[in-house]
Each structure stands twice: as structure tokens, then as C-alpha cells.
N, C-alpha and C positions, 0 to 999 in steps of 0.2 A: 381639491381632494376631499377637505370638509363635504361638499355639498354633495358627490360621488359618492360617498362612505351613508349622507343619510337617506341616500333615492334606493343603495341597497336593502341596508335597512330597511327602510318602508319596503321594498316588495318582497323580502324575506318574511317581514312580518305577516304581511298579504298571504305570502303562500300558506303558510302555517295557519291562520283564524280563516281562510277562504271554506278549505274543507269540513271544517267544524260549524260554520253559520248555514251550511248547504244540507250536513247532517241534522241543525235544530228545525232549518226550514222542513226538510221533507218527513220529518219527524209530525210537527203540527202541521201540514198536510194532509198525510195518511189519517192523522186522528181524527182531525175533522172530519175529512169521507166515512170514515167509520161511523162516529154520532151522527153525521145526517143520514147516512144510510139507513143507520140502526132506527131512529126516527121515523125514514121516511117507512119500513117494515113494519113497526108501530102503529101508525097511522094506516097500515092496510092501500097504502099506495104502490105496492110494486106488487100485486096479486096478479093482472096482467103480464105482466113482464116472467113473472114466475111459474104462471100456467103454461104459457108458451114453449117456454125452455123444457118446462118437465115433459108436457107432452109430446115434443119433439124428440126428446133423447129417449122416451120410452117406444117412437114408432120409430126410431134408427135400431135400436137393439133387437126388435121383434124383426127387420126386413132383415138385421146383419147379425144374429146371434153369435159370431165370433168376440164382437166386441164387446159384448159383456166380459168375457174371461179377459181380453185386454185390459181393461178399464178396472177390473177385480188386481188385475197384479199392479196395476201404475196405482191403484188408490194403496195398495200394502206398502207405499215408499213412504207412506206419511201416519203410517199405525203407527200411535203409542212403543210397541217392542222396537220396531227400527229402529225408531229417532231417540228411544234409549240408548242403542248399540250403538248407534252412529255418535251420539255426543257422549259416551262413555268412550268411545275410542278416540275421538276426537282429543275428550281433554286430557286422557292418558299420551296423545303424540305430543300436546302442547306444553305439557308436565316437563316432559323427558328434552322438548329441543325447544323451546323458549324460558318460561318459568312457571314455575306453581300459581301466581299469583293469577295471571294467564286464565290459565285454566282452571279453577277456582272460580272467575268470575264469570266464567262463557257455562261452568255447570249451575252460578246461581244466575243466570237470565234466563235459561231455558225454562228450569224450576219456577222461577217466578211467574213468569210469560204461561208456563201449564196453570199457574193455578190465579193465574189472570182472566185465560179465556175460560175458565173453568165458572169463576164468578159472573161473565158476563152472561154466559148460558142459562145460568140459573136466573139470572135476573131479567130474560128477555123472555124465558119460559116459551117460546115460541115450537109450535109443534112443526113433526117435519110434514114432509110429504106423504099424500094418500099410498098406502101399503101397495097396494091394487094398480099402483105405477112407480112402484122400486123394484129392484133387482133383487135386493134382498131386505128383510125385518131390522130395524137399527132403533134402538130401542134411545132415551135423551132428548134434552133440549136441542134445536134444529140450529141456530143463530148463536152467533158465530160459529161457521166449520171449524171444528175444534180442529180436522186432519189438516185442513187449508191454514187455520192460522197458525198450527206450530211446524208446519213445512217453511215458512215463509220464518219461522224464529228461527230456529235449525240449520236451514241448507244456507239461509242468507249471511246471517251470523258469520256461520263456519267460515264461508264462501271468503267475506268481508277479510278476519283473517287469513287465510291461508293466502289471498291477494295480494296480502300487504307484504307477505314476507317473499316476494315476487321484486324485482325492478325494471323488465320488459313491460310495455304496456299490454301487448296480447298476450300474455301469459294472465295476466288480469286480466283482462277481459274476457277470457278464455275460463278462467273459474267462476268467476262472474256470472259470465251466461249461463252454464252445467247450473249452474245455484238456484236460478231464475225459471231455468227448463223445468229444474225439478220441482220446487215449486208452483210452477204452472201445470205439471202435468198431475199433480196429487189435487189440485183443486177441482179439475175437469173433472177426473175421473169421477171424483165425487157428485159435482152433477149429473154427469153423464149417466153416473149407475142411477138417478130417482131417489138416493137418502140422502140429500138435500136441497131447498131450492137454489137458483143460479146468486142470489142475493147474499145466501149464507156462503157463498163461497168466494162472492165480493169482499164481505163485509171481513172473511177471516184473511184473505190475504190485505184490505188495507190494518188492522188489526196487527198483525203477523211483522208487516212492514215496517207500520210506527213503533213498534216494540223494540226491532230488532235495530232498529236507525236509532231511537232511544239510548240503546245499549253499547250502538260502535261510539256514539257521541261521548256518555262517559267513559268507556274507554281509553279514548284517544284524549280527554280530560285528563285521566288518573295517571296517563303515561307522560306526560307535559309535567 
């Protein structure tokens, strides 16, 4: 019975620290991808890779000029005003059916994450793309998508939450994905429209990612 009593144990324990070692892993994962990306930008080693992209998405828009106004309303999921509304409603629903504390902490990630990627822009100072192959004038540092990295703090975040208070697996995986879709579809766009290169939209969703895997980790800490 002893030795029954410590095998549960031990995989009780297991369950509980499995999740939290997977959240620090991909945590310093995503960071790392970001400083070598950021690096390899730097050094002027992804200008091919970025030429390519740009001019490819600006001879898709001129054969398919539908897709610009596509690609204008998927890049508005991840403006600034949204992702205010979205995590201002968010932490008012987590207020009201979980706790303050909750919500409290998912308005100060966000917060901090904006004025995270906000530093790193200024300090990569990196210009965007030639006017004369964007969609439209976007005036900023190019490096990190600011719309790409705080889609990716935002939707995942939320996402991460709102999954956990689930106990079906596809019901999780079902928020989950919607989180990632959107996500991915506020990065594209932004390349896609020519204000910014495919790099910076790399760099903000791993950015975006590590932040946000950051954040469920303490978390899921503070709640232990």
C-alpha cells in the first residue's frame, strides 16, 4: 500500500511541474528565436528572404486588388483600439466569474508586453519597407511587428485562460486554435499589405509568444 500511495505521488507530482517545465521551455525557446532573428536582421542577413516576400505580396495585390481590403480588415484584429477592447472586456468578464486578481494580472502582461515591444523597436531602429511597395504610409520602427507581437500577447493569453476554465480537451483545443488563427492572420496581413518585412512579423510573433508563455508560467506559479 506504502509503495502504491508513493508511485501516485510521484505521478501526481509529475502532472502538476510537467506543464510548468514545458511552459519555461517554450518560453526560452521563442526568446531565443527572437534574439537570433533580431541578430541575424542586424547583420543584414535576411534582406534576401525579405525582398522576396515584399515583392511577391505587392505583385499578389496589384493581379488581386481585392486583397488588399482583406488583408486591411484581418490587419485591424490586431490595432492597438482592438486589443484594448478585447483585453478590457476580457478582464472585466474575469473580474466578474473568476477573481480580480485574475484580471489584474492579464491587464498588467498586456501592459507590460506593449511597452516591451515598444523598447525593442526603438532599439532595433530598423526602417520598414520602401513606401513605393506598401499598401499604405506607416510611419515607426519596422522590427518587431508591434500588431504581430501583441496579437500573439492578447489572443494567446486570453486563449490560454479561457481554456483552462474548459475540461473537455476540444473545447481547448477549439480556443486554442481561434487564438493562434488569429494570431496568425494579424501577422500575415501585415506582411502581406508591404508595412512590414516577413522578418518583423517572425520576430513579433516569436516575441509575442515568449511573453505570453512568460506570463501563463507565472501564473499558473502564483496560483500553486
Amino acid at each position: 500500500m506504502q509503495v502504491g500511495a508513493v508511485v501516485v505521488s510521484a505521478r501526481t507530482g509529475a502532472a502538476r511541474w510537467l506543464p510548468m517545465v514545458l511552459l519555461a521551455c517554450g518560453a526560452g525557446v521563442m526568446a531565443a528565436l527572437f534574439f537570433h532573428l533580431a541578430s541575424e536582421v542586424n547583420e543584414g542577413e535576411t534582406q534576401t528572404f525579405d525582398a522576396f516576400f515584399l515583392h511577391a505580396a505587392h505583385q499578389v495585390r496589384i493581379a488581386h486588388p481585392w486583397i488588399a481590403d482583406v488583408m486591411r480588415d484581418l490587419s485591424g484584429l490586431g490595432s492597438p483600439v482592438t486589443l484594448v477592447v478585447a483585453t478590457l472586456a476580457a478582464c472585466g468578464y474575469l473580474a466578474l466569474t473568476t477573481s480580480f486578481a485574475r484580471s489584474a494580472f492579464v491587464a498588467f502582461a498586456v501592459v507590460a508586453g506593449a511597452v516591451g515591444v515598444a523598447l525593442f523597436k526603438a532599439g532595433f531602429a530598423r526602417s520598414r519597407p520602401d513606401i513605393a511597395l506598401a499598401e499604405f504610409i506607416v510611419t515607426g520602427p519596422s522590427f518587431p511587428s508591434g500588431h504581430s507581437s501583441m496579437a500573439a500577447v492578447v489572443f494567446l493569453t486570453l486563449g490560454a485562460l479561457v481554456a483552462r476554465m474548459h475540461r473537455r480537451r476540444r473545447d481547448k483545443a477549439y480556443v486554442m486554435g481561434v487564438a493562434v488563427f488569429l494570431t496568425v492572420l494579424v501577422g500575415v496581413s501585415r506582411a502581406a499589405l508591404g508595412v512590414h518585412w516577413a522578418t518583423d512579423v517572425l520576430g513579433g510573433w516569436a516575441l509575442g509568444i515568449a511573453w505570453s508563455t512568460a506570463c501563463l508560467l507565472v501564473a499558473r506559479h502564483l496560483e500553486r
